[in-house]
N, C-alpha and C positions, 0 to 999 in steps of 0.2 A: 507177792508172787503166787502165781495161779496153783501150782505145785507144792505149796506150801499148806496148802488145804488139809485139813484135818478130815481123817474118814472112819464112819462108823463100822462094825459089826454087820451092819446092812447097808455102805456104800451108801453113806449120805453124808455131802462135803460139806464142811463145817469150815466157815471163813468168821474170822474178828478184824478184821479191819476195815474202813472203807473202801479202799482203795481195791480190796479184793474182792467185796460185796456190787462192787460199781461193774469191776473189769465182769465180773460173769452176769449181771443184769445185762448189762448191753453186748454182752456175747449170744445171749437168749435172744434179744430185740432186735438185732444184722439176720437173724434167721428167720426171724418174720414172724418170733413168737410174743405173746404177749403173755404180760407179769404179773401175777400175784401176790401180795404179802400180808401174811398172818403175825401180826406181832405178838405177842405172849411174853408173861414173867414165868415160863415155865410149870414147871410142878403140870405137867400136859397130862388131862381124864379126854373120856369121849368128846365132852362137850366141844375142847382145843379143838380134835382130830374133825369133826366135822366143821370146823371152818376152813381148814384145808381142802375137807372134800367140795364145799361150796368155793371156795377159791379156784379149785381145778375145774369146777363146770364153769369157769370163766375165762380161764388163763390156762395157757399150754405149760407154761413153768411156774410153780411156787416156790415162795421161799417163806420159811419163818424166821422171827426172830426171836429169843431169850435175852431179855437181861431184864433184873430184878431192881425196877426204879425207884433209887431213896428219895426222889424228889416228891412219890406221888403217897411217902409215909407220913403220918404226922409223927409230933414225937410219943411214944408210949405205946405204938402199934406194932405190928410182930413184922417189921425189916429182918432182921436178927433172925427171928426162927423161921421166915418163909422157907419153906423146902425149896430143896435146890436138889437136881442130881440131870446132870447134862448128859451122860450115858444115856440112860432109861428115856429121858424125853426127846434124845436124838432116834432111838431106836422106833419109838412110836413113832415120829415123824415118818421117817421113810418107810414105815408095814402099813400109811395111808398116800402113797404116792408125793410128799414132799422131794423137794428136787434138791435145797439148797437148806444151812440153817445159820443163819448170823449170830454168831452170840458174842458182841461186843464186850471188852472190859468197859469199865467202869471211865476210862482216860477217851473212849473213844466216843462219847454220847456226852462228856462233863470233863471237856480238858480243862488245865489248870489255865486262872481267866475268867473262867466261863461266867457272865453275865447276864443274860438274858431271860427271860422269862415271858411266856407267851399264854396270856390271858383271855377266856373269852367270856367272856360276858353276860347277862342276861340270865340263859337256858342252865349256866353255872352256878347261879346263886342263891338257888334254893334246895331242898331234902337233902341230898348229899353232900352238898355245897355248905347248909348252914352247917348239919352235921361235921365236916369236915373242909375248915375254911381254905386247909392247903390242895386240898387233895387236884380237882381240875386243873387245875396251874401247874402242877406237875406232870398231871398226863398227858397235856394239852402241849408241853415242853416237847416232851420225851417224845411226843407220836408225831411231829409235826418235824423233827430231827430225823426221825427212823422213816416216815415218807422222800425225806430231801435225800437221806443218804441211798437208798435202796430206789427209789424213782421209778416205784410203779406205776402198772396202768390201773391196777383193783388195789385194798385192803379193805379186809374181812374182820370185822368186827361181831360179838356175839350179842343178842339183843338182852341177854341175863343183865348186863348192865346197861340198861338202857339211856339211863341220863348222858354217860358218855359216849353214848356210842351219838347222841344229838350235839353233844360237846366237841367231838371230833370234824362231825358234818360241818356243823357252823365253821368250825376251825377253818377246816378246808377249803370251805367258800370265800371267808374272808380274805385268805389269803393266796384265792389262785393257784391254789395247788393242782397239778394233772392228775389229779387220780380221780378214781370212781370211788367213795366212800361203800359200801355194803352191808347191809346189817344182816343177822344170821340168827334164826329159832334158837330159844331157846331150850338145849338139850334138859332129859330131868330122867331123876331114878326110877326106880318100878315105884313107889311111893309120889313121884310127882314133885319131889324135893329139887331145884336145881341145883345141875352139878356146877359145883365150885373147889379148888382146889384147897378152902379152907374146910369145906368138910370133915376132911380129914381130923381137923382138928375135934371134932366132937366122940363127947364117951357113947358109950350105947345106947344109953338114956336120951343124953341131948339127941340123937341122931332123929330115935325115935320122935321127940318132941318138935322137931324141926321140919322133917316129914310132913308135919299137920299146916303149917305156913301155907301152901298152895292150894291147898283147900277152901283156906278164907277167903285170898284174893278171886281164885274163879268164883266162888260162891257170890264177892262181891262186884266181880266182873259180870258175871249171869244177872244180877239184879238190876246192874247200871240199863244194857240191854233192855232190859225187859219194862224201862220207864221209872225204876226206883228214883227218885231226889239224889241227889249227891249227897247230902249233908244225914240221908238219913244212913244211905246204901254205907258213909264212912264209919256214921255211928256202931252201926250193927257190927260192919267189920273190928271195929277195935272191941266190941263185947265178945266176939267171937274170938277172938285172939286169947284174951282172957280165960274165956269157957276151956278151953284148950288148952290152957297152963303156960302160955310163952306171956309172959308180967311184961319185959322190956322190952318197950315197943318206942323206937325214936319217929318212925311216922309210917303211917298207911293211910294215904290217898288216890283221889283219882284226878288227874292232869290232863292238859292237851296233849292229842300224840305228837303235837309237831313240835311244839314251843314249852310245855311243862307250865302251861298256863296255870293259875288255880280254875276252876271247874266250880260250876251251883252257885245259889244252895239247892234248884230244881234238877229237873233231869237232865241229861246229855243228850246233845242232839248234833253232833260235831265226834270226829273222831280224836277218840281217849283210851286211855291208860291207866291202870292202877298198880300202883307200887307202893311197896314197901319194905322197911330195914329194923330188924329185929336183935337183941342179941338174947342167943341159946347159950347158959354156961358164961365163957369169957370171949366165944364167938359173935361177929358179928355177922349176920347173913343178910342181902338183899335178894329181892325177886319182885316180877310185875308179869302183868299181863295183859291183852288190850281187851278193851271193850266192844263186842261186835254189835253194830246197828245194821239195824233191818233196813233194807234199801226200801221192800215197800211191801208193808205187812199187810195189806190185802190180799198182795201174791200169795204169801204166807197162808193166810187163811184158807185162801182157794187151790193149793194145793192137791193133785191127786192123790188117790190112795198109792201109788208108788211110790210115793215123791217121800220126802224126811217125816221124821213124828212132831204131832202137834206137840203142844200140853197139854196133859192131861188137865180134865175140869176139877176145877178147884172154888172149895166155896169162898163167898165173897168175903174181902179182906186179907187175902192167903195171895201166894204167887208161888208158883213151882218153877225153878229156874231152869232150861236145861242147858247146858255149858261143853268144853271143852270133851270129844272123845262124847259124847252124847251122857255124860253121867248126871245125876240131877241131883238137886239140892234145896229143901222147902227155905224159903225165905220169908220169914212176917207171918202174919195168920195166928189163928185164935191158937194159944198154945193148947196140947191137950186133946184138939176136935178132934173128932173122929169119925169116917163115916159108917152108916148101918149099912144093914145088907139090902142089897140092889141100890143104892144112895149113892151117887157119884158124888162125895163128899172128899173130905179130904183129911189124915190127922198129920201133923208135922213137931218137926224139930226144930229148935231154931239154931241150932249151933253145930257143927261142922262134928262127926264121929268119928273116933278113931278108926284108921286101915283107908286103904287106897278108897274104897269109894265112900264120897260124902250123901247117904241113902233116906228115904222118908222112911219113918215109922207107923205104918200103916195095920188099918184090920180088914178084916174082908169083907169088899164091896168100894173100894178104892177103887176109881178111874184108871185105866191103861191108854197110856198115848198108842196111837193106831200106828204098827207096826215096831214097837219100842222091843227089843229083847230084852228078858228079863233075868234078873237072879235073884232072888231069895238066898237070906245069909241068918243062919243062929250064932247067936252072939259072937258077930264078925266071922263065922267063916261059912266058907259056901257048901250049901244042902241040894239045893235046886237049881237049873240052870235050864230055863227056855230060851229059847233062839227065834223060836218060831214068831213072825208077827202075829199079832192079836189085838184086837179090837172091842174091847169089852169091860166087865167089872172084873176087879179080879175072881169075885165069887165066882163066875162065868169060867175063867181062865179055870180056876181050880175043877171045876167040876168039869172041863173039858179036857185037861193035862193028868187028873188024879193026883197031881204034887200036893203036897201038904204044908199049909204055914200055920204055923200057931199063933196064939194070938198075940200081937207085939214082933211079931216077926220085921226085918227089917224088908223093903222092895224096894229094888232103885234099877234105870237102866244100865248096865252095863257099857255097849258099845251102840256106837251108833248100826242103823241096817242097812244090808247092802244096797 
């Protein structure tokens, strides 16, 4: 019964049954709206909330769901301690325009009987898949039930987990479902960490330590880009990891975006992905991110001075990446180099440094990409902060700004410019 509906704090009707989940989807759809559905095991951060908000730039009604799937546990994994608290994750739902929130028992997704199992195949059977033989098969259950039951027109999926969010796709294909599959950015902290409801779990230590993970991968997303080998751009990344202190490391590679192909051992010339799953502590964390190819680096090259920053020149053997949010990151090159004054040379790190930005270690007379905003940082915290574009060495820069870097100082872009 419609009436039966459970209501929050903030007037967001809570239905567990199908029959009740069904009666108000198609109460939505006679009025001409169309339906969204964000499925979740709860424990809801930003990340949850904005695939509601991207389900609502699709759908005039959403609905999510909660229930916490043993199918998609192995054994020895934290079923058990997954945080739960349907209060709190109803309450965020509706303070981001959720309309509806299904939170099924356990009898209404796995009555007693239940047989079935829905497997897909292929894009299933590797990283996560080998890592976790049960796991697909269990999401691939549950999401492919909570689509039949709820008979949307969208569900919103987050890209943090990407293998499944391709697991679901295919699913859906295979099997003629009506909906529109969606994938959704992945949200991340002021550190770049993504959010995940297991974070939580980590002490202050790991947090800190886990933070550093997206660092790699753009670093080795930047490289892929930029023409690095696969085989090298992997190596570098799992020495990077290391340099950084995360030891267990179950895989960081780079894949097709479509199909989770394996990729190399040369470069990328097809669009890809790098992912990987680490565990901080007794955490296990994944994260990935794509690799951008240049449509046609001529254009690139012939860019006007308005238009994005190059790279700075770099001497030969060296690569300066520049990545996500325009930050950059030296990749390869003579370790140690350093340029002289007036010398658009180049000195680098090879391994990703603590704190939000990953920064070259530079002296004066370091190249400036044309129009790059800069910051200067002593020992990770910020001293100097130009905005203005510039075009020149930094000796140049410096003697036209009067900022001051000492030597060893770190430079990196900041933000990309307007």
């Amino acid at each position: 019964m419609l009436d039966a509906a459970l209501m929050t704090p903030f007037q967001l009707p809570i239905v567990r049954t199908v029959a009740e989940l069904r009666a108000r989807v198609r109460g939505w759809r006679a009025e001409g709206e169309r339906v969204g559905l964000v499925p979740t095991m709860g424990a809801l951060h930003e990340g949850h909330l904005s695939l509601v908000r991207r389900a609502k730039e699709s759908a005039g009604r959403v609905a999510a769901s909660i229930f916490v799937n043993p199918a998609q546990f192995a054994p020895g994994e934290d079923f058990a301690a997954y945080p739960r608290d349907e209060t709190r994750d109803a309450e965020l739902l509706a303070s981001v325009g959720c309309d509806l929130l299904y939170a099924p028992p356990t009898q209404a997704i796995y009555p007693e009987g239940f047989a079935t199992t829905v497997t897909v195949s292929g894009v299933s059977s590797d990283l996560e898949g080998a890592a976790r033989p049960t796991h697909f098969a269990g999401v691939a259950t549950v999401v492919a039930k909570l689509l039949i039951q709820a008979e949307p027109d969208i569900a919103v999926f987050g890209e943090k987990d990407y293998q499944q969010l391709l697991v679901i796709r295919r699913m859906a294909r295979d099997l003629d479902l009506p909906v529109e599959i969606v994938g959704a950015p992945t949200l991340r902290e002021q550190d770049g960490l993504a959010r995940s409801s297991r974070n939580a779990y980590l002490s202050e230590d790991e947090r800190t330590l886990a933070g550093r993970l997206n660092l790699v991968l753009a670093a080795m997303a930047g490289a892929l880009s930029a023409g690095v080998a696969v085989e090298e751009a992997e190596a570098a990344a799992r020495q990077g990891l290391k340099d950084i202190g995360i030891k267990d490391v179950d895989y960081v590679e780079a894949r097709g975006a479509e199909d989770l192909r394996r990729l190399g051992p040369g470069p990328v010339h097809a669009p890809a992905r790098v992912l990987a799953a680490i565990r901080v502590g007794r955490t296990r964390l994944i994260d990935n991110m794509a690799v951008q190819l240049d449509e046609d680096e001529d254009e690139d090259e012939d860019e006007d001075e308005d238009g994005d920053c190059g790279l700075p020149v770099a001497r030969e053997g060296s690569r300066l990446i520049v990545f996500e949010a325009g930050q950059a990151f030296a990749f390869g090159g003579a370790e140690g180099a350093a340029g002289t004054e007036g010398d658009r040379g180049d000195g680098v790190v090879r391994s990703p440094m603590p704190g939000r930005i990953v920064a070259v270690q530079v002296t004066a007379g370091q190249a400036v990409a044309r129009g790059a905003p800069l910051v200067t940082l002593e020992a990770m915290k910020m001293e100097h902060v130009m905005a203005a574009p510039f075009d020149g060495t930094v000796a140049e820069l410096l003697a036209e700004t009067g900022a001051q870097v000492s030597e060893g100082a770190v430079l990196a872009r900041l933000d990309k410019p307007a």
